[in-house]
Structure formats: structure tokens, C-alpha cells
C-alpha positions in Angstrom: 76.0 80.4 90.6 72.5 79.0 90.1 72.2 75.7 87.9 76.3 75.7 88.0 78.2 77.9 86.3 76.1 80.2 86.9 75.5 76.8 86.1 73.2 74.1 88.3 76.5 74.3 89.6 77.7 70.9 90.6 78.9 70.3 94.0 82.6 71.4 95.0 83.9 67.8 95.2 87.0 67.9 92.7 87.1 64.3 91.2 85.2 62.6 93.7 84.5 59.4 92.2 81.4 60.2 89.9 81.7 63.2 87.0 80.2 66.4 88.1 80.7 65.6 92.3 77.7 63.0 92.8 76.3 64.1 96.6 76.7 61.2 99.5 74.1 59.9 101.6 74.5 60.0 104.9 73.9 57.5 107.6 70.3 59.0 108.1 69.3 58.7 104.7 69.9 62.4 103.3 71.9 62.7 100.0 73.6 66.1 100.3 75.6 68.4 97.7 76.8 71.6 97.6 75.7 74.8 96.1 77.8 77.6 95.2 78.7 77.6 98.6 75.7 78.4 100.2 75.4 74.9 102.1 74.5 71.7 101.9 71.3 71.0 99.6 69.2 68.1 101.3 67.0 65.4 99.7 65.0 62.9 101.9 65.1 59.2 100.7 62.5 57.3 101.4 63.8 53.2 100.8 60.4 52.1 100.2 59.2 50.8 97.2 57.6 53.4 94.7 58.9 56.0 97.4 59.6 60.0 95.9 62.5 62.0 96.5 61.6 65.5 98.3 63.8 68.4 97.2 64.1 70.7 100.6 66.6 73.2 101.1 66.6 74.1 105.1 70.0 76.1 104.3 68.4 78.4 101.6 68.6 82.3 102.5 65.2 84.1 102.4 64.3 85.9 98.8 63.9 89.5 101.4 67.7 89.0 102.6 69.0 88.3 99.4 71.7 90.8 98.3 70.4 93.2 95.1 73.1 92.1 93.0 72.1 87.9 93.5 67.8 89.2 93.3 68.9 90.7 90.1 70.9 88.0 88.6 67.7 86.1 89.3 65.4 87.9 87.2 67.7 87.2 84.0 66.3 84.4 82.4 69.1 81.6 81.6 69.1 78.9 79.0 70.4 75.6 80.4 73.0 73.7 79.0 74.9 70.4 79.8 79.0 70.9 79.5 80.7 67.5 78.9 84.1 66.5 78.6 85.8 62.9 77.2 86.9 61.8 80.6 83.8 61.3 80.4 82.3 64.3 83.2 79.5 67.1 82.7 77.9 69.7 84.5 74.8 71.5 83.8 75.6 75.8 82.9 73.2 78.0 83.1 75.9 80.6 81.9 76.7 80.0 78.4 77.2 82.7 75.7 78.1 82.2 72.1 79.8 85.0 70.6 79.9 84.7 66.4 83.1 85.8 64.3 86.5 84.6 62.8 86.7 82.5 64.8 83.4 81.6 66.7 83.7 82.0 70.4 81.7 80.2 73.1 82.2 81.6 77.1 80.6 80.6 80.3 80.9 80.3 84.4 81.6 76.7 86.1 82.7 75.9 89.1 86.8 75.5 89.0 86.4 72.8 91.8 83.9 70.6 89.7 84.9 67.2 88.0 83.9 69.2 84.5 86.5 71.6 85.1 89.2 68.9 85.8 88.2 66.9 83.0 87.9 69.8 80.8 91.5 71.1 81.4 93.0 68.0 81.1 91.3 66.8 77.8 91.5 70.8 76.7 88.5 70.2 74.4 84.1 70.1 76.0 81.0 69.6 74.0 78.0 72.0 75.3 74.4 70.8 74.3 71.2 73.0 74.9 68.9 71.4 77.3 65.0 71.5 76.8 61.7 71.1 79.0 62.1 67.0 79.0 65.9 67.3 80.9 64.9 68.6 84.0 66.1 66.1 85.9 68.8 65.4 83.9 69.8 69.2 84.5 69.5 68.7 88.6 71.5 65.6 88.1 74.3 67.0 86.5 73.9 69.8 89.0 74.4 67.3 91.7 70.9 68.3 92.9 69.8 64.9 91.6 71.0 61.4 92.9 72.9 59.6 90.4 73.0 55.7 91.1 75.1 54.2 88.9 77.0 57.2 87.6 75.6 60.2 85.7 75.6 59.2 82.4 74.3 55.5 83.5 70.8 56.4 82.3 69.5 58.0 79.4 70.4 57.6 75.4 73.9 59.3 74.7 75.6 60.3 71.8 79.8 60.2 71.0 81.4 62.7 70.4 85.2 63.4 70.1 84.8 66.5 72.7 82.0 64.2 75.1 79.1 62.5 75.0 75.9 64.3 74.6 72.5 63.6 75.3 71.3 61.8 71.7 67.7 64.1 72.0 69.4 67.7 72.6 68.6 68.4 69.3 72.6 69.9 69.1 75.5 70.7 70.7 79.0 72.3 70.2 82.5 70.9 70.5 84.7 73.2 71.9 88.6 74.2 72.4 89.6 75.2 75.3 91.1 78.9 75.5 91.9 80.2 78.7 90.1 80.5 82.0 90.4 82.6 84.9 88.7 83.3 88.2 85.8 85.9 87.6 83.3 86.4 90.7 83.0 82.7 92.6 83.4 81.5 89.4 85.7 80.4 86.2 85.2 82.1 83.0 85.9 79.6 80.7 86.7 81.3 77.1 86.2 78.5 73.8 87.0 78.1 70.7 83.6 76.7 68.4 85.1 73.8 66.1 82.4 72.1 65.4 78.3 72.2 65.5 75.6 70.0 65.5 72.1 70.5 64.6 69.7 68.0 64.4 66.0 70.2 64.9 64.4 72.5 66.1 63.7 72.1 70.3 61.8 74.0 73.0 64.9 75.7 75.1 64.8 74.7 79.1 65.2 78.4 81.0 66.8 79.0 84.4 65.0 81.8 85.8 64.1 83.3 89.8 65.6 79.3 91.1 63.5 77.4 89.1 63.3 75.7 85.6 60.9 77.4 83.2 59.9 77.0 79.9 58.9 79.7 77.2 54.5 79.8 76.5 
């Protein structure tokens, strides 16, 4: 489910110590997380000073061997959201709809074996904030594609709200009540309730689109 949920899906460690699955590094130095399944998404860390962390992905299946259906679900440009819960715990969606009427409805895919989802059942209430162009790596970080010293909301400025924190320059979000949910494809389809919105300007959306962030011209 590409950034998890369809989302940056985060790793499929249920309540593994930091919200969202944090990934491990392992005795050689390679942080590791999950995605969708597909294996084990590597990042070489360099312990020198100044040192950059290289996103590789040895496990990735080539774009020509790609089933139609996963090629074509890559072509549909997504707009990238962060899901948060009280506990607190988030995960970043690249699945979200928002469906208007009496009473507003807000839908989307996560991964039932992510901290979000555990948090989210529990509490039975989320907040969902649109990300832009300056949360990229906020977005991989959520997505567990991002180490997270510290825990994941340990940087950043954050804002409290009674359904999570969300990040204070969104520009918005949504606080949510829990529905229902039920296992649709490799995902959950998690069905909403819109009680409340938030919107503070007008922001540049972050897209999802073909495995890689974009961001409209």
C-alpha cells in the first residue's frame, strides 16, 4: 500500500515500542522496516559526524514485473496525509477520501497491524492532517521509511488535539469517529465520522504518485 494505507504504510510491528512501528538497526548498521509486505526496506547509517542516510531498497520488484493492477494504482496521484491517534501514534495515508453529507464521512486504507490502528481502535476517535511539500520526511518517518530517534513526534512543532496531535504547520486537519473497519485488499478500510475541522490557510498539497513524493507546478 504505498506511503501506508495505501498509506507510507508503516511497518507491520503492532505496538512495538515507538507509534507507527519505528524500524531496528541491526548489528551492521542497517535500520530496516517493512513495506506492505514486500520486504525489508534498508537504510545505510553512516556514524560519522555530518554523515547522510542513503534510502536503498535491494528487495524492490522491478517496475516491468509489476502486476497491471499495482502499475495502475501507481499512476493515480495520492494526496498524503498524517493519521494520529491520542495514545499518542500516527501513520502517514496516502489513501484518504472525504465523502460530504449528513453526516460528513472520511474513509481510507492503513495497515491493521500498525501502532495507528491499535491506537485508533482503542481511543475510537483519529485526527487526519494534509501533508505539504515541506513534510517529506516527516511523511517517510511516519511511514517507518525514516529513522525516528527519540520517538516520532520527538521532533517537530505539534499541535493538541482531543483526537491527536497534529503537525502545528498542516495548515488543517480533521478529528474523526471511528465507524467500522474491515479487511479490504491487504488493507483495513477504515470508515469515519467528520466531528470536527480545522483550517488555518491555504497549503501546497504533498502528492504520492509512481513511488515517489511529488508536488503540483
Amino acid at each position: 500500500m504505498g506511503p501506508r494505507g495505501r498509506a507510507l504504510t508503516a511497518p507491520r510491528h503492532r505496538r512495538a515500542g515507538n507509534s507507527g512501528g519505528a524500524p531496528t538497526v541491526d548489528a551492521r548498521g542497517h535500520i530496516r522496516a517493512r513495506r506492505g509486505g514486500a520486504g525489508p526496506t534498508m537504510f545505510h547509517v553512516n556514524h560519522e559526524p555530518g554523515a547522510e542516510i542513503h534510502h536503498i531498497d535491494p528487495f524492490a520488484v522491478p517496475a516491468d514485473q509489476r502486476s497491471p493492477v499495482r502499475r495502475l494504482r501507481g499512476r493515480l496521484a495520492s494526496p498524503v496525509t498524517l493519521w494520529t491517534a491520542p495514545e499518542p501514534a500516527g501513520l502517514t495515508v496516502s489513501s484518504t477520501l472525504v465523502a460530504e453529507g449528513e453526516p460528513d464521512r472520511l474513509l481510507g486504507l492503513v495497515d491493521p497491524e500498525s501502532d495507528l490502528w491499535a491506537a485508533v481502535e482503542s481511543a475510537g476517535r483519529f485526527a487526519v492532517a494534509p501533508l505539504g511539500p515541506a513534510h517529506r520526511q516527516l511523511a517517510d518517518r511516519f511511514a517507518g521509511l525514516f529513522p525516528s530517534p527519540g520517538g516520532l513526534f520527538a521532533t517537530g512543532a505539534w499541535t493538541d488535539t482531543p483526537y491527536g496531535p497534529v503537525p502545528a504547520d498542516a495548515g488543517g486537519w480533521a478529528g474523526c469517529r471511528l465507524d467500522s473497519a474491515r479487511e479490504y485488499g491487504w488493507g483495513l478500510l477504515v470508515e469515519a465520522t467528520i466531528e470536527a475541522v480545522e483550517l488555518t490557510g491555504e497549503t501546497d498539497p504533498l502528492l504520492h504518485y509512481r513511488g515517489r513524493y511529488r508536488e503540483l507546478t
